[in-house]
TORKOLKOL-549027 format. One line per 10 residues: for each residue x, y negated, z negated of C-alpha. Coordinates in nm, 4 decimals. Each point is the difference from the previous one (the first is absolute). Layout:
X/Y/Z | ...
END
This chain:
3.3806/-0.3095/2.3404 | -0.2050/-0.3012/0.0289 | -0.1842/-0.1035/-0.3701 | -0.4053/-0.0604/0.0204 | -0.1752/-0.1565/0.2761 | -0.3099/-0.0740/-0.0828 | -0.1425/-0.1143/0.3035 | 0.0825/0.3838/0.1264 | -0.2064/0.1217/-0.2678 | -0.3730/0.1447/0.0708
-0.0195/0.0192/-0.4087 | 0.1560/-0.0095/-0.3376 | -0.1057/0.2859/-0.2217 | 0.0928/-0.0868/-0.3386 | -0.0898/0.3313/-0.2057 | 0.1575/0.3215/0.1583 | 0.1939/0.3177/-0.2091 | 0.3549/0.1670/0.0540 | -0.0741/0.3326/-0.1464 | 0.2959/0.1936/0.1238
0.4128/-0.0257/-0.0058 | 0.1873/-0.0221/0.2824 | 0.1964/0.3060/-0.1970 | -0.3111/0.1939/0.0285 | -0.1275/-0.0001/-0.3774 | -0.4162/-0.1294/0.0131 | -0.1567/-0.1893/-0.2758 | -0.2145/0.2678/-0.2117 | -0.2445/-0.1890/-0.1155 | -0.2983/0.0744/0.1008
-0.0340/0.0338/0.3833 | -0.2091/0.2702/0.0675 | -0.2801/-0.1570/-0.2667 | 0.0707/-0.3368/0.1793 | -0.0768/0.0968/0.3264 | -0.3329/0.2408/-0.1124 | -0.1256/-0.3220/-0.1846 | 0.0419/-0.2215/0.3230 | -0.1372/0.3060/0.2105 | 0.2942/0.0388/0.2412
0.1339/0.3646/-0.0804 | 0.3798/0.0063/-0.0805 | 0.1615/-0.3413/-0.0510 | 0.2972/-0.0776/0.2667 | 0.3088/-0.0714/-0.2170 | 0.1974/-0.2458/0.1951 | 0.3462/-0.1073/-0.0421 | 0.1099/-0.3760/0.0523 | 0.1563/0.0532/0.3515 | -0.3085/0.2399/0.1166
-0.2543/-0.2924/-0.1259 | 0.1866/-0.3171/0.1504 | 0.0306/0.1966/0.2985 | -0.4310/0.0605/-0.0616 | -0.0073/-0.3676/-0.0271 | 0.2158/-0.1133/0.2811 | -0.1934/0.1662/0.2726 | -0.3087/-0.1590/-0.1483 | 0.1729/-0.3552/0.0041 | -0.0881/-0.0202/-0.3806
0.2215/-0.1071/-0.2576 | -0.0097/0.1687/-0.3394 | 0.0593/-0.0268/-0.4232 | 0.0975/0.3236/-0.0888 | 0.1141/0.1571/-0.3709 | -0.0428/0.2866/-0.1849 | -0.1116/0.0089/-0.4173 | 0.1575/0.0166/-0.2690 | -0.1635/0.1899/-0.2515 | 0.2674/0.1709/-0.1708
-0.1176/-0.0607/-0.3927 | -0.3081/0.1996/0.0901 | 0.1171/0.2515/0.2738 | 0.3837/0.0076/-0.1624 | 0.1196/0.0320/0.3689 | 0.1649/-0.2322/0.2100 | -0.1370/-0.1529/0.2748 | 0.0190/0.1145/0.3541 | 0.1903/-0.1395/0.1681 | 0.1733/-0.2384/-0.1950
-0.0335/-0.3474/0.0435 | 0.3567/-0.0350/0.0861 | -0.0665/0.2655/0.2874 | -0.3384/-0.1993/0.1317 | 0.1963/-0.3542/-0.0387 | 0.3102/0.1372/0.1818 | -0.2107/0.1649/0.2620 | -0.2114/-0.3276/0.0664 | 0.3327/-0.1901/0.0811 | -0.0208/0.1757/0.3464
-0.3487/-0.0977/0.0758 | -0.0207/-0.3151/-0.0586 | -0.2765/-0.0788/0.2785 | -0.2379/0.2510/-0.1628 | 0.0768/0.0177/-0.3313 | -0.0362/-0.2074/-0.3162 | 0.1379/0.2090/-0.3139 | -0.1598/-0.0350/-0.3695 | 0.1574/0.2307/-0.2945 | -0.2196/0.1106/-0.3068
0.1092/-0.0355/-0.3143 | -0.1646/0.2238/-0.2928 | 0.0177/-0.2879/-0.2891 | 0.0411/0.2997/-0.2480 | 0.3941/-0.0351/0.1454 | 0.0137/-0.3360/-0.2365 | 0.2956/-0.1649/0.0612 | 0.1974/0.2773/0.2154 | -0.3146/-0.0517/0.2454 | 0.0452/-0.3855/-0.0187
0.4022/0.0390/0.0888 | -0.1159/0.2799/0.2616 | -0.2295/-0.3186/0.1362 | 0.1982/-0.2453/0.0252 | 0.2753/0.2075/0.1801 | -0.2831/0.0673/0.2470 | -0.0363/-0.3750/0.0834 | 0.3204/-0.1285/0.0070 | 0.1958/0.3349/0.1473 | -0.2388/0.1488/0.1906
-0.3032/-0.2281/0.1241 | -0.2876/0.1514/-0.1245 | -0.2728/-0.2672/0.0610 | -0.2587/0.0951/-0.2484 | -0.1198/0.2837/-0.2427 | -0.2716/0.2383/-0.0646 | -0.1746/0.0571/-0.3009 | -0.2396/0.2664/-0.0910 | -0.1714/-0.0172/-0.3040 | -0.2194/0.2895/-0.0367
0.3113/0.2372/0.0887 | 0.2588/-0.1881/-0.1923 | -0.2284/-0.0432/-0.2721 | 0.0092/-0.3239/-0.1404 | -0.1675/-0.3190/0.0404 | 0.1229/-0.2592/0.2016 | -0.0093/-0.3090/-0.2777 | 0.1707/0.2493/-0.2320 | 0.2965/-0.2355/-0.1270 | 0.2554/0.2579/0.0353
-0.0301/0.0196/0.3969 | 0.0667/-0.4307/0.0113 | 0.4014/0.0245/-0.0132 | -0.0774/0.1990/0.3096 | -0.2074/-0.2504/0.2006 | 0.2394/-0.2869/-0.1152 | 0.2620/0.1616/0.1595 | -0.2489/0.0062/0.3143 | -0.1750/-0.3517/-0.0309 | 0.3324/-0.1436/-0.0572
0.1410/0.1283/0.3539 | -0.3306/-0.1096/0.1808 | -0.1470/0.3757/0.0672 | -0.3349/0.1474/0.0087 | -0.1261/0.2505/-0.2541 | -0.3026/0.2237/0.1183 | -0.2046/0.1529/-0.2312 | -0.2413/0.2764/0.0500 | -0.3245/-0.0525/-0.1006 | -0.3610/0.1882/-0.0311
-0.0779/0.3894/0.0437 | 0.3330/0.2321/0.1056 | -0.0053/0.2614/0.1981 | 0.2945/0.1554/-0.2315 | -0.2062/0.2484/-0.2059 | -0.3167/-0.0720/0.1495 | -0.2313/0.3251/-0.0625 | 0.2672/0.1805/-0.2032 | -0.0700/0.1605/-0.3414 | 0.0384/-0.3068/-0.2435
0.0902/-0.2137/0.3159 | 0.3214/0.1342/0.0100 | 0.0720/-0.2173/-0.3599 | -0.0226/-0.2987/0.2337 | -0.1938/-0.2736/-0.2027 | -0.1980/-0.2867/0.1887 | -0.0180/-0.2730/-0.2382 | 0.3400/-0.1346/0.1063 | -0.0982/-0.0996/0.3428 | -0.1997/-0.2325/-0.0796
0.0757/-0.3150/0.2023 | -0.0388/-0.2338/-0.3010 | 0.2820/0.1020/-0.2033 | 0.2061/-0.1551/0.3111 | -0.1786/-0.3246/-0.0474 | 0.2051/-0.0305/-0.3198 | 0.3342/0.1053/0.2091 | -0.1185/-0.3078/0.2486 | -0.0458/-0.2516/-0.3204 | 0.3599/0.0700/-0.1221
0.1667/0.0435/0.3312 | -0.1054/-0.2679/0.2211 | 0.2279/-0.0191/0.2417 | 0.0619/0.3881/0.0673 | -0.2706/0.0920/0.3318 | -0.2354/0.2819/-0.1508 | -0.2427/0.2184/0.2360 | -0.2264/0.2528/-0.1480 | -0.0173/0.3163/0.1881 | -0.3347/0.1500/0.1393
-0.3589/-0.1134/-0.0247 | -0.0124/0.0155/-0.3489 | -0.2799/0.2440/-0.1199 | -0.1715/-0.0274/-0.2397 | 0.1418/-0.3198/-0.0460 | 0.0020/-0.1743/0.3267 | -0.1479/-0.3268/-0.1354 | 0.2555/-0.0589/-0.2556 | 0.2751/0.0280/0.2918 | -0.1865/-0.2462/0.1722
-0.0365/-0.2254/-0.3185 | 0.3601/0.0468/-0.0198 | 0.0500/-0.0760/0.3424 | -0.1465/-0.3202/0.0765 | 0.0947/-0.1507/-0.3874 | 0.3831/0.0898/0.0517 | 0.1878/-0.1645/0.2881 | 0.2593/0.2413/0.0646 | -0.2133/0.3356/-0.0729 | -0.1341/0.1737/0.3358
-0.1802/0.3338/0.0678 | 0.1205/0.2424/0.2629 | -0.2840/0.2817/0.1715 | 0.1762/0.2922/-0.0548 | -0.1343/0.3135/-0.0896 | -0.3439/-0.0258/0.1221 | -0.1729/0.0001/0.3177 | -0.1512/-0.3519/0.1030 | -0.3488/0.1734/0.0883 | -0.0188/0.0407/-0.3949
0.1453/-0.3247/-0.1304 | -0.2711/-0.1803/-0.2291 | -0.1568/-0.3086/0.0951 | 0.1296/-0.2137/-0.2032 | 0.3049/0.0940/0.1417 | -0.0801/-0.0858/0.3193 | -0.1445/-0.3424/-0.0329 | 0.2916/-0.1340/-0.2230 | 0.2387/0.1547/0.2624 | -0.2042/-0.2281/0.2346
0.0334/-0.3211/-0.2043 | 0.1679/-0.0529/-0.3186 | 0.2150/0.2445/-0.0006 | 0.0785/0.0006/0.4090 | 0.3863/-0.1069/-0.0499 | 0.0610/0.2574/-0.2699 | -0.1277/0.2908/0.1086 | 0.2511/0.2717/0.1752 | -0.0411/0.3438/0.2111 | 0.1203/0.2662/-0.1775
-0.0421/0.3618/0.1110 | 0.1561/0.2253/-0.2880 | 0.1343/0.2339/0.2567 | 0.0309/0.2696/0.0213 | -0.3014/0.0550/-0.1356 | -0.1825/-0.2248/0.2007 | 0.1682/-0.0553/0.3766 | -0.0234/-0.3612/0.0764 | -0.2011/0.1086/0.3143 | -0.2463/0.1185/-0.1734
-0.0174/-0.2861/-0.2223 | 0.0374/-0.2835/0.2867 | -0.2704/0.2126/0.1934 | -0.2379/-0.0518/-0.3173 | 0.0523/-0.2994/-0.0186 | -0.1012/-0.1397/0.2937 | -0.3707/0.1054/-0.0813 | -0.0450/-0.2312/-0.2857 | -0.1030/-0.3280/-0.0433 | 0.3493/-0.2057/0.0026
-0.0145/-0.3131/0.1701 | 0.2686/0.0167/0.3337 | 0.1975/-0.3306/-0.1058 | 0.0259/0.2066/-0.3327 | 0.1544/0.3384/0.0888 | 0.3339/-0.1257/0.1614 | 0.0703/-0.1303/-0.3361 | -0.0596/0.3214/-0.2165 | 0.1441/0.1999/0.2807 | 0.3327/-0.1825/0.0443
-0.0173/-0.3543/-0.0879 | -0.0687/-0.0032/-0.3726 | 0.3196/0.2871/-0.0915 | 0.2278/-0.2531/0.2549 | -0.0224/-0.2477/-0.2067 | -0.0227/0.1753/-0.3318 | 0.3156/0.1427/0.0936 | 0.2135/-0.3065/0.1667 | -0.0222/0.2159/0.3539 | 0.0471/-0.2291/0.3296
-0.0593/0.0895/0.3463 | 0.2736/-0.0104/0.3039 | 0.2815/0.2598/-0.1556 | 0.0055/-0.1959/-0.3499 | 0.1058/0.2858/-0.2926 | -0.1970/-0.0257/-0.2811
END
């Protein structure tokens, strides 16, 4: 099979979730909350092959990974990232693969990284602070994002309000201060080099991700997660202007279908030379993609 053509491509959707094995085992964390917090009943669990296969009849590309969360949950993730990395290999037109790492793994997790990269191809990784519980300039995660800046990948960070928890007694133990997006302005100072994008419009702090933003050169901010009819202004002007060539679609399927999210989108106020670059243009290049059959 042919590797990415861009050209082909009506979008690139940079934030999307495996939540089930190809063995038939589901990630348990959470999905029936998830999807009564975003309003959408019971939350379709998709394997890799059932959401490339989503994604190729759509003529979207994808980033998909699960979480690692296992110092809080003490479970494993599902699937692995071996199984989502392996998988990937035979959609290469659709599919861009990113592992997650829980940085309570210390050094096992920064071997089980690097043996991602260099074996396997993984492209980028996923953090998630509120559910892995630690903050993102915590000193004891940077062995892991050496490992990544070193080998020229992107790390992703959630950021803002989760869903995971969300109107659960206690908040399911799930703890907001981590997510906010200007612990991972310290992670930008000390890794320069290593391309950063923080997750979701970042409520309550979506000003700080923009600060963030348009001070660091390599940090972006993907859409995921909400629907554009409620993004904040702010949002929307520096998508407009400053922040035009760093700013990505995301969808965070499968709780959010990028139909729904494209079909928002088109009723705000984003200027038309703009939205072929958050749609496609600005993840292309982020990601080294090339039109006319090139692989990634």
């Amino acid at each position: 099979m042919t590797g990415m053509d861009v050209d082909e491509l009506v979008a690139i959707d940079v934030h999307t979730h495996v939540h089930r094995s190809v063995h038939g085992e589901a990630h348990s964390g959470g999905a029936e909350d998830m999807g009564e917090y975003f309003g959408i009943g019971a939350m379709p669990q998709y394997s890799l092959p059932e959401l490339a296969e989503y994604y190729r009849e759509r003529k979207m590309a994808a980033v998909v990974f699960g979480v690692d969360s296992i110092s809080q949950s003490g479970e494993e993730p599902v699937p692995t990232n071996e199984e989502v990395a392996e998988l990937a290999a035979g959609y290469p037109d659709v599919i861009i693969p990113f592992a997650s790492i829980d940085p309570a793994r210390g050094a096992a997790g920064v071997k089980a990284a690097r043996r991602l990269i260099t074996e396997h191809g993984v492209k980028g990784f996923k953090f998630h602070p509120n559910v892995q519980a630690f903050f993102p300039n915590d000193r004891a995660a940077y062995p892991l994002y050496e490992v990544i800046a070193e080998h020229g990948r992107v790390a992703l960070f959630h950021t803002g309000q989760t869903g995971v928890g969300a109107g659960q007694r206690a908040g399911g133990g799930i703890r907001l201060k981590y997510a906010n997006p200007m612990h991972v302005d310290d992670v930008a100072v000390d890794f320069p080099d290593m391309p950063i994008i923080l997750a979701h419009p970042s409520f309550p702090w979506q000003d700080e991700a923009l600060s963030v933003a348009t001070h660091k050169p390599q940090v972006y901010i993907d859409l995921s997660g909400w629907s554009p009819k409620y993004f904040p202004p702010q949002l929307v002007q520096y998508a407009n202007s400053l922040l035009k060539h760093k700013v990505l679609f995301g969808s965070d399927f499968p709780v959010i279908t990028p139909e729904r999210w494209m079909k928002d989108f088109e009723g705000i106020a984003i200027k038309d030379e703009v939205r072929p670059l958050i749609m496609k243009e600005n993840a292309a290049k982020l990601f080294g993609l090339r039109g006319t059959g090139a692989g990634a």
